[in-house]
C-alpha positions as CSV (number, residue, x, y, z in Angstrom):
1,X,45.1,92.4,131.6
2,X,45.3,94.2,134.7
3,X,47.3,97.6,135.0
4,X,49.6,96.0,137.3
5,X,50.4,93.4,134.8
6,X,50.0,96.1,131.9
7,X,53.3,98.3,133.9
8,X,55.0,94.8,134.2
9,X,55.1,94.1,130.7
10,X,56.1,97.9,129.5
11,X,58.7,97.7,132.4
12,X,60.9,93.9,130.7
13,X,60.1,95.0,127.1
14,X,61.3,98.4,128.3
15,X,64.7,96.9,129.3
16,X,64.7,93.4,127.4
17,X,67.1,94.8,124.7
18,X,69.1,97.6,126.8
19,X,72.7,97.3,126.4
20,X,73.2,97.3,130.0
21,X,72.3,94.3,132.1
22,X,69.3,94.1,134.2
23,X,67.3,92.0,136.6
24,X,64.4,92.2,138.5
25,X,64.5,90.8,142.5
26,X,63.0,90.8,145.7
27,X,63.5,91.3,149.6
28,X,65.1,88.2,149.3
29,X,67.6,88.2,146.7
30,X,65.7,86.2,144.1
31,X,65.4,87.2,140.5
32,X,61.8,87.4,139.0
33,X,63.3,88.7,135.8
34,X,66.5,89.5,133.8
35,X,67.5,90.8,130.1
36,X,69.3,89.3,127.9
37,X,72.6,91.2,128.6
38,X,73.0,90.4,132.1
39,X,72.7,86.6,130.9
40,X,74.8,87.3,128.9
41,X,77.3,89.1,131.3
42,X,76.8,86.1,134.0
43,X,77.3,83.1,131.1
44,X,74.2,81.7,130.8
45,X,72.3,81.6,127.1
46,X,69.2,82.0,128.1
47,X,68.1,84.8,130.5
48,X,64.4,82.8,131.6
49,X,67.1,80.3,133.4
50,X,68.2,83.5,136.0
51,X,64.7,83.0,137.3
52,X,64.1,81.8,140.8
53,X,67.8,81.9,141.4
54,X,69.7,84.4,144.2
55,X,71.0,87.6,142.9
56,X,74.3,86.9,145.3
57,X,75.6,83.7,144.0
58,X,77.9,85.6,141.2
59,X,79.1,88.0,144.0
60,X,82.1,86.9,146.5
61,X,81.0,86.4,150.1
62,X,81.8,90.1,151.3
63,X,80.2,91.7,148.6
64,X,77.2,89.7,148.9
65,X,76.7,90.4,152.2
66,X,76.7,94.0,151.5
67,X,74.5,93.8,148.5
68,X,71.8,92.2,151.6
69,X,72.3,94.4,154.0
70,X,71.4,97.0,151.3
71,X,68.5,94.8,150.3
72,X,67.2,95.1,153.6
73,X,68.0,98.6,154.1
74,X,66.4,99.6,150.8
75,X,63.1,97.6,151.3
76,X,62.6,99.1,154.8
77,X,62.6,102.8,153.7
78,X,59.0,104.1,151.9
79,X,58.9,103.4,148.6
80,X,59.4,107.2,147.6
81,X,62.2,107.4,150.2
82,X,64.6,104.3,148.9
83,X,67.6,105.1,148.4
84,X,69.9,104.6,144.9
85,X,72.9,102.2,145.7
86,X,76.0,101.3,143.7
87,X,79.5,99.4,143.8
88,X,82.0,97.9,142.0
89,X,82.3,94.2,142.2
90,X,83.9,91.2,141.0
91,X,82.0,88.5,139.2
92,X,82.1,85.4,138.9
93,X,80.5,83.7,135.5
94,X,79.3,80.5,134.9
95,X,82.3,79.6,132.9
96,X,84.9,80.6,136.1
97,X,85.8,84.1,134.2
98,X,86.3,86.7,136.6
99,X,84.9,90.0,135.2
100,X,84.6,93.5,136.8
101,X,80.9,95.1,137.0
102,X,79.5,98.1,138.6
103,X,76.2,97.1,140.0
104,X,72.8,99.7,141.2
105,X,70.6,99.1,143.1
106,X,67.4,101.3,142.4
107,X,63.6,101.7,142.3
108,X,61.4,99.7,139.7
109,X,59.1,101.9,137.8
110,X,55.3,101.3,138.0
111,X,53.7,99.0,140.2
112,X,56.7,97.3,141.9
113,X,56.6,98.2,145.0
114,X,58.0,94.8,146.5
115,X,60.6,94.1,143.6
116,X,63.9,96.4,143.0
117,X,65.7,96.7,140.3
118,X,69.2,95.9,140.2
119,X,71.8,96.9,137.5
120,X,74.8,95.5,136.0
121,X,77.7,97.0,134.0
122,X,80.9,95.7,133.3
123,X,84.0,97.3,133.7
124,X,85.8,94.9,131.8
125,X,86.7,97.2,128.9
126,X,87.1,100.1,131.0
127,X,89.3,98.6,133.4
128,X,91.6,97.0,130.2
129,X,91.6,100.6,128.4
130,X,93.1,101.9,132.0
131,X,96.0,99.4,132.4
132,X,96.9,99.7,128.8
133,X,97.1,103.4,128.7
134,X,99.1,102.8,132.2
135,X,101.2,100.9,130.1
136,X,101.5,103.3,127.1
137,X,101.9,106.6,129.6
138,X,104.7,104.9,131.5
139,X,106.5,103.5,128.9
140,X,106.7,106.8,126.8
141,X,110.4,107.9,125.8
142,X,108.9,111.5,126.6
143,X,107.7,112.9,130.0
144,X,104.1,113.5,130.6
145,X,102.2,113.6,133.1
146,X,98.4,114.3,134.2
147,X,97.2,117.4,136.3
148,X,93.6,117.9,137.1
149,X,91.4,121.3,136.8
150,X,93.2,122.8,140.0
151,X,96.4,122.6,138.2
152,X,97.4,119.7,140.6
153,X,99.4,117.0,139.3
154,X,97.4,113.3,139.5
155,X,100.1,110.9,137.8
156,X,103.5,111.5,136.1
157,X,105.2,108.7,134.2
158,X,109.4,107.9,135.0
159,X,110.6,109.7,132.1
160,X,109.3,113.0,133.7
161,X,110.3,112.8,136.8
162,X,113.6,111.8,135.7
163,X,113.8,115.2,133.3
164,X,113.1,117.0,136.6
165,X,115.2,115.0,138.7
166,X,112.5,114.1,141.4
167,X,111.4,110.7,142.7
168,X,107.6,110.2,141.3
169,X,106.0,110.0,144.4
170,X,107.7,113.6,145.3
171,X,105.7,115.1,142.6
172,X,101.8,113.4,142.9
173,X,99.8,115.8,144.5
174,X,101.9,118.7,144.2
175,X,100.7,122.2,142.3
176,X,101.8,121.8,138.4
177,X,103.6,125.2,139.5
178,X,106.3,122.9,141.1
179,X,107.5,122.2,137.9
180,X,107.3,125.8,136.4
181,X,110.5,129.1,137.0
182,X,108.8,131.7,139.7
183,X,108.5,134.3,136.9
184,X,106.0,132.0,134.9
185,X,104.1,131.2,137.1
186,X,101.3,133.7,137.1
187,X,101.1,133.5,133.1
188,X,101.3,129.8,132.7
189,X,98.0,130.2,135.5
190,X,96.1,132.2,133.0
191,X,97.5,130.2,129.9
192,X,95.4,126.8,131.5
193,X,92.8,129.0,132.7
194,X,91.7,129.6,129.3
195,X,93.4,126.2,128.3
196,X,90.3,124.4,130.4
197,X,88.2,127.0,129.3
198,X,88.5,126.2,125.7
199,X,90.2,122.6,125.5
200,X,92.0,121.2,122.4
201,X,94.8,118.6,121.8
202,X,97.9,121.1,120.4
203,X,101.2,122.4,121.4
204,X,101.7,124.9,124.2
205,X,104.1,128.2,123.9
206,X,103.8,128.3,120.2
207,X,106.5,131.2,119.5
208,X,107.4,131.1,122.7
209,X,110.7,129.7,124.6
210,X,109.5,127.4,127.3
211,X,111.3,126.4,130.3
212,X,110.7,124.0,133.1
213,X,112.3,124.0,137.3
214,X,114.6,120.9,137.5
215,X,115.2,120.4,141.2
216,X,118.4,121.6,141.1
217,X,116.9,125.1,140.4
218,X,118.1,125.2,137.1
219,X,115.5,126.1,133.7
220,X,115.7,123.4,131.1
221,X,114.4,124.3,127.8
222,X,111.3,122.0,127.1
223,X,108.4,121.8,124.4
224,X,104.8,121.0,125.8
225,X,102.1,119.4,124.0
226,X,98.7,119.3,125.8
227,X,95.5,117.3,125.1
228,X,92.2,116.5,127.9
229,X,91.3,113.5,129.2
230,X,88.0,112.0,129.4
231,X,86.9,111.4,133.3
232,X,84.0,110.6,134.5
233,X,85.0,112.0,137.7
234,X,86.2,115.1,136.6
235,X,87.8,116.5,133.6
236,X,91.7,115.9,133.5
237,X,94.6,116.8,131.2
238,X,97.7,115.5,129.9
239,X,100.8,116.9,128.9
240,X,103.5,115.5,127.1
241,X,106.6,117.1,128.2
242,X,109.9,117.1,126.1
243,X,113.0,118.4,127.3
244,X,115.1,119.9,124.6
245,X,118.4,120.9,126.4
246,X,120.5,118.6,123.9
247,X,118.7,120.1,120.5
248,X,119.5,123.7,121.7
249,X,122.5,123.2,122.3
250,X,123.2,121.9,119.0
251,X,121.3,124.7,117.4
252,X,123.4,126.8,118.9
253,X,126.6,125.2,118.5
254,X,125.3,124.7,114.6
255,X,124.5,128.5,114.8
256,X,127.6,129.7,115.9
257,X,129.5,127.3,113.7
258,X,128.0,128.6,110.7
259,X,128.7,132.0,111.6
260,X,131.8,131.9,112.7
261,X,132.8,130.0,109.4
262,X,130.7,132.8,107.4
263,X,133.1,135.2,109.0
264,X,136.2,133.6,108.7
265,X,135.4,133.0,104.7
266,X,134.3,136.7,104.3
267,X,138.0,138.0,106.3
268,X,139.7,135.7,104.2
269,X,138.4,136.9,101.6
270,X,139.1,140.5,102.1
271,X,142.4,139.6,103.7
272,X,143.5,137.3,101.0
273,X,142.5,139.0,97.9
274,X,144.6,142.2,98.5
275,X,148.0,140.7,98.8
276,X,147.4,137.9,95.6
277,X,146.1,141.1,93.5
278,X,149.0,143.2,94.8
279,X,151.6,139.9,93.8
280,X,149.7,139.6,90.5
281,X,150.6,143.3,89.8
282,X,154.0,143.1,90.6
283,X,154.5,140.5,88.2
284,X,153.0,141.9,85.3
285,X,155.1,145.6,86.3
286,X,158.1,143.1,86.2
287,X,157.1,141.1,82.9
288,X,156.8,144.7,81.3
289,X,160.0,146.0,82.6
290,X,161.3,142.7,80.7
291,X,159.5,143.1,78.0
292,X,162.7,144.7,75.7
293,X,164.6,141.8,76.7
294,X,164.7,137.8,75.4
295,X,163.7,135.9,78.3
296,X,165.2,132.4,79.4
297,X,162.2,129.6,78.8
298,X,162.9,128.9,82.6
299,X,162.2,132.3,83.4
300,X,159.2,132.8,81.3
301,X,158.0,129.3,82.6
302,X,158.3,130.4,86.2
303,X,156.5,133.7,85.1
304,X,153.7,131.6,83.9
305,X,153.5,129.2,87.1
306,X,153.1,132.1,89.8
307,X,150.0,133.9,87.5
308,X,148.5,129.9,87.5
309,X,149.1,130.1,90.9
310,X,147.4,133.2,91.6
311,X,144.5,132.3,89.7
312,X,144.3,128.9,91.7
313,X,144.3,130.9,95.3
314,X,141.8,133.4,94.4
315,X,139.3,130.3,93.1
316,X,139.9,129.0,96.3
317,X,139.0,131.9,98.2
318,X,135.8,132.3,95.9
319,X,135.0,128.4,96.4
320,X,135.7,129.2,100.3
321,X,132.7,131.5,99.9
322,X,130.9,129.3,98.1
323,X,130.8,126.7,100.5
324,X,130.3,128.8,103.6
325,X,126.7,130.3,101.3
326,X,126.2,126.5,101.0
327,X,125.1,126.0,104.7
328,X,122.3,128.2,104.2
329,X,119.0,126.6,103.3
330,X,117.3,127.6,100.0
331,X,113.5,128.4,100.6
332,X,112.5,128.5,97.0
333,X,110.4,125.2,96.5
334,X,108.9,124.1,93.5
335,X,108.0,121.1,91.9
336,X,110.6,118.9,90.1
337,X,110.0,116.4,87.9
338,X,112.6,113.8,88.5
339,X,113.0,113.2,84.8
340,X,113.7,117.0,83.9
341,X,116.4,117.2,86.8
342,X,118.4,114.6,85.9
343,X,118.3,115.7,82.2
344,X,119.4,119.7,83.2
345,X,122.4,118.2,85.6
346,X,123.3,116.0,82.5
347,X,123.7,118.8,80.1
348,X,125.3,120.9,82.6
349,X,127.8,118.2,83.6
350,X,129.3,118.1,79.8
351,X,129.5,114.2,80.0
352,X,131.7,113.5,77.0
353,X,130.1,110.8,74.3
354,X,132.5,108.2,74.8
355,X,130.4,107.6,78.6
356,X,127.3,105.6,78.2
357,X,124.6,107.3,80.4
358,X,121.7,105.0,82.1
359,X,118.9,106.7,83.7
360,X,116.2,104.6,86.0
361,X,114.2,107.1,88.0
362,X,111.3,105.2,89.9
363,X,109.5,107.8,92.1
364,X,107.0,110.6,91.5
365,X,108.0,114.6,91.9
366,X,109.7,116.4,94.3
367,X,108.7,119.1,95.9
368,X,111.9,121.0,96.6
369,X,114.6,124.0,96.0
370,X,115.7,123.5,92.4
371,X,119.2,125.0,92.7
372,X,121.2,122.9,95.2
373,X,119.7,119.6,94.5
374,X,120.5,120.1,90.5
375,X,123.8,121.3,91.7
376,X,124.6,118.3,93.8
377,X,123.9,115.5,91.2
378,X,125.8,118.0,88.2
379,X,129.1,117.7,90.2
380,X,128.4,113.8,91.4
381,X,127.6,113.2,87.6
382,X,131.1,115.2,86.7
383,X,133.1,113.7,89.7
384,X,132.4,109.9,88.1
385,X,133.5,111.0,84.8
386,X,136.2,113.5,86.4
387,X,137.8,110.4,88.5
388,X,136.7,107.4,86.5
389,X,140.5,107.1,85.3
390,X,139.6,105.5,81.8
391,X,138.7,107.9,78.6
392,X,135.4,106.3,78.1
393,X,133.0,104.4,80.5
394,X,129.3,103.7,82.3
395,X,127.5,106.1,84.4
396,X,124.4,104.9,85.9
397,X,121.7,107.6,87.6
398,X,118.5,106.1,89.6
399,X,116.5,107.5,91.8
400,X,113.7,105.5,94.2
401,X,111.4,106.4,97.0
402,X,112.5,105.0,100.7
403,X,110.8,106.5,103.6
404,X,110.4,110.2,103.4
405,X,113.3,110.3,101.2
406,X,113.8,110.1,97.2
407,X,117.2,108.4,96.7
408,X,119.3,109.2,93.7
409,X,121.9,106.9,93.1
410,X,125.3,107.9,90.7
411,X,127.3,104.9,90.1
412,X,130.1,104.1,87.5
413,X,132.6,101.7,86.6
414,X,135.7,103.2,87.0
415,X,138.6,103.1,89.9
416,X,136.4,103.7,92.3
417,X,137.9,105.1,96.1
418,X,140.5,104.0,97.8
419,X,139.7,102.0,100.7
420,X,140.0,104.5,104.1
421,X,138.8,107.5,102.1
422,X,134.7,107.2,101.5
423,X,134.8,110.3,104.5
424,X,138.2,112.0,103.9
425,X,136.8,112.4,99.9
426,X,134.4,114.9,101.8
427,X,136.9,117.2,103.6
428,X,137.4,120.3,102.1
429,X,140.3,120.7,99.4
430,X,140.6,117.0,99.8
431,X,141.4,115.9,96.0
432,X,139.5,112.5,95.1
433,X,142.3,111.6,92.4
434,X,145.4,113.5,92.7
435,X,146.1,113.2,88.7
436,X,142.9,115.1,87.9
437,X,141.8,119.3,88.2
438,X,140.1,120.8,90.6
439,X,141.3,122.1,94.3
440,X,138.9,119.6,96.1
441,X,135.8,121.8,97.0
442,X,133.3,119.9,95.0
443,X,132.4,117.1,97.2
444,X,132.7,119.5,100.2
445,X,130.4,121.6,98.9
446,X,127.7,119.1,98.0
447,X,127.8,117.5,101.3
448,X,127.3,120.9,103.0
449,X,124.3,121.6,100.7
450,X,122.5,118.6,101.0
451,X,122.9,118.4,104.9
452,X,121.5,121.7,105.1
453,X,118.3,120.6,103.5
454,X,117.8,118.2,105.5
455,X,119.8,115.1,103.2
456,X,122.6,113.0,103.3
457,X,124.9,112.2,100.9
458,X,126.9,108.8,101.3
459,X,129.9,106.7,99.5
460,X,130.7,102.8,99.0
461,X,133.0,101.6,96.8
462,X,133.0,99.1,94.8
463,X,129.6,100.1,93.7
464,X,127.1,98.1,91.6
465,X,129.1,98.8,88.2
466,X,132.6,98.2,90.2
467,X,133.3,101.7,90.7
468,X,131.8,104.5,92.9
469,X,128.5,104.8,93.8
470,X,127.2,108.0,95.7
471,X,123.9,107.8,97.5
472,X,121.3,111.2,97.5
473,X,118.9,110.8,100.8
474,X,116.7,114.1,99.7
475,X,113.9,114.5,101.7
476,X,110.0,114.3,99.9
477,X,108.5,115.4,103.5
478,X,110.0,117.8,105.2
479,X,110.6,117.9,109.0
480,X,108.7,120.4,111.1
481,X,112.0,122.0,111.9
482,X,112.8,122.4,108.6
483,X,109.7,123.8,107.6
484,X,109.3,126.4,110.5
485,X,112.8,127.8,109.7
């Protein structure tokens, strides 16, 4: 075999089984040889049938002609000299499918001197995985937009430029700094510096208040999340944008609720407890001063009614307190079996033995502050004996997972709620049953404690058993809020 033939050989087994197509061709246009993947990419089975045909016919009439004028262009230059040529074309296969391809034109290796070697590589994929994350980066609920390594911005999506208040085409092509207050910009500058630098997919301003430059002039607060882009062109990056006016606001309002009502409960207090203790003392100076003398039963009943009195008000000022302390979130997790829980707020709740108890619990442990979630199903436990308006009765306990959430379930079979009142049960020293103890805290107070851990709590009546049946939404998994607090 000659050396010629010998290069030849090397040269198709070289390329016979490369993942991108190739073909061999002439001055002319006509293909001496092609692999198996540009058959493949063209329709046809077998690559040997490529042979004798014209390089062109898959091309449309404009491309074509290029693709000769750079046959003739390429064939003219000295074989060292010829230059490398490509271009992104549509095809068309044998079956009428219209594909994308990026197609090179270049030198053969060894002894092809009159052949050139002509390379094809779809774009098919590529150009799908573009439109669909076109797709996916317009239709985010969040903003976010693109910004290559000069900090310029290359693409924004609708939800951004409405955060900012600009049209879209306003903001392509304009410095990221656009976006940012005047005092920021020089650090935000340095943060991407060392961002492109050193890139990795996380959130930007960790500890840090962030605000962005609506084009009103006003700072919004936002939270940035920041992640690169692979380009062949050049490196790119993406942020995700979220502007968080509405949360801080309700942190704050939440914030200043809480203290305001921690205040008022602590003045109360104060401002409460020294006039009942000064009215509890006068009455027992007066009951002394009586105390030689045979009271009416009237008198002595009266007597009896303000010290009950007294005794109610200052329980009410303590449950105040203890209701204001419940809007404060307990960090002390542990494990909880399910199982031990329910048995602890049973034994605690002093169910009497004329109540038949179920327990279902269908859910692993709970990882989770012992005190206020033992607390909360003690008084629903109490409140269904406590309101069930018959001496004896059923009380039913589950739990089961949903979500993110173990659900505890108290139902029993009593009088249930009177229609209207599942939310007014919940206000503070709003009284359930108005037959039955208690100043109407309970419920109150469990609601507060389980909303600020994150739960719910929730009424419907009739229940499963016909009476009342109170729903526990405890989160298993924690929110990131939660768990940076």
């Amino acid at each position: 075999m000659s050396i010629a033939l010998q290069n030849q050989a090397e040269v198709h087994a070289a390329l016979a089984h490369a993942p991108i197509g190739a073909m061999i061709i002439d001055e002319a246009g006509v293909i001496s040889w092609a692999n198996q993947a540009v058959a493949a990419l063209l329709g046809e089975p077998d690559p040997a049938a490529l042979r004798l045909t014209l390089a062109f016919v898959w091309l449309p009439e404009d491309d074509a002609e290029v693709l000769r004028q750079m046959l003739d262009m390429f064939f003219a230059a000295p074989v060292d000299a010829r230059p490398t040529w490509s271009r992104v074309v549509p095809i068309q296969t044998m079956e009428g499918i219209r594909q994308t391809a990026e197609l090179t034109l270049t030198c053969a290796p060894g002894d092809f001197d009159k052949r050139a070697l002509l390379y094809f590589q779809s774009l098919t994929r590529q150009t799908i995985a573009e439109k669909r994350f076109s797709q996916v980066f317009e239709n985010l609920p969040l903003g976010a937009l693109v910004v290559d390594t000069r900090q310029r911005i290359v693409q924004v999506n609708s939800a951004l430029a409405s955060e900012f208040g600009y049209p879209r085409e306003e903001l392509v092509g304009q410095p990221l700094e656009t976006l940012l207050p005047a005092r920021c910009r020089q650090a935000h500058s340095e943060h991407v510096e060392g961002y492109v630098a050193a890139p990795a997919s996380r959130m930007m301003g960790t500890g840090r208040d962030l605000t962005g430059l609506h084009r009103s002039g006003q700072e919004i607060p936002v939270e940035i999340a920041l992640t690169r882009l692979e380009n062949a062109a050049q490196p790119m990056f993406m942020a995700i944008v979220s502007d968080i006016s509405s949360r801080k606001r309700s942190e704050t309002a939440l914030q200043q609720t809480n203290a305001q009502l921690e205040e008022f409960t602590y003045v109360a207090s104060h401002d409460l407890r020294s006039p009942l203790r000064g009215i509890g003392d006068l009455v027992t100076w007066i009951r002394e001063d009586l105390s030689g003398f045979e009271l009416p039963d009237d008198v002595q009943y009266n007597f009896d009614r303000i010290s009950l009195r007294i005794d109610r008000a200052e329980q009410m000022i303590d449950d105040l307190l203890r209701y204001a302390r419940a809007g404060v979130r307990d960090t002390d997790m542990e494990t909880i079996s399910p199982a031990e829980l329910v048995e602890e707020a049973l034994a605690l709740a002093l169910v009497p033995d004329s109540f038949t108890i179920e327990v279902d619990l269908q859910g692993g442990d709970i990882v989770a502050p012992r005190a206020p979630l033992s607390t909360s199903l003690r008084n629903l436990i109490g409140n269904a004996v406590k309101h069930h308006g018959g001496a004896s009765g059923r009380v039913r306990i589950t739990m089961r997972e949903e979500g993110r959430f173990s659900v505890f379930t108290v139902d029993d079979d009593g009088q249930g709620v009177t229609p209207g009142n599942e939310e007014r049960i919940f206000k503070l020293f709003h009284r359930a049953s108005p037959g039955t103890s208690g100043d109407g805290v309970g419920l109150a107070f469990t609601r507060r404690m389980i909303n600020a851990h994150g739960g719910m709590v929730t009424v419907r009546s009739p229940g499963a058993l016909g009476g009342a049946s109170f729903e526990i939404h405890w989160p298993r998994i924690l929110l990131k809020e939660h768990e940076d607090e």
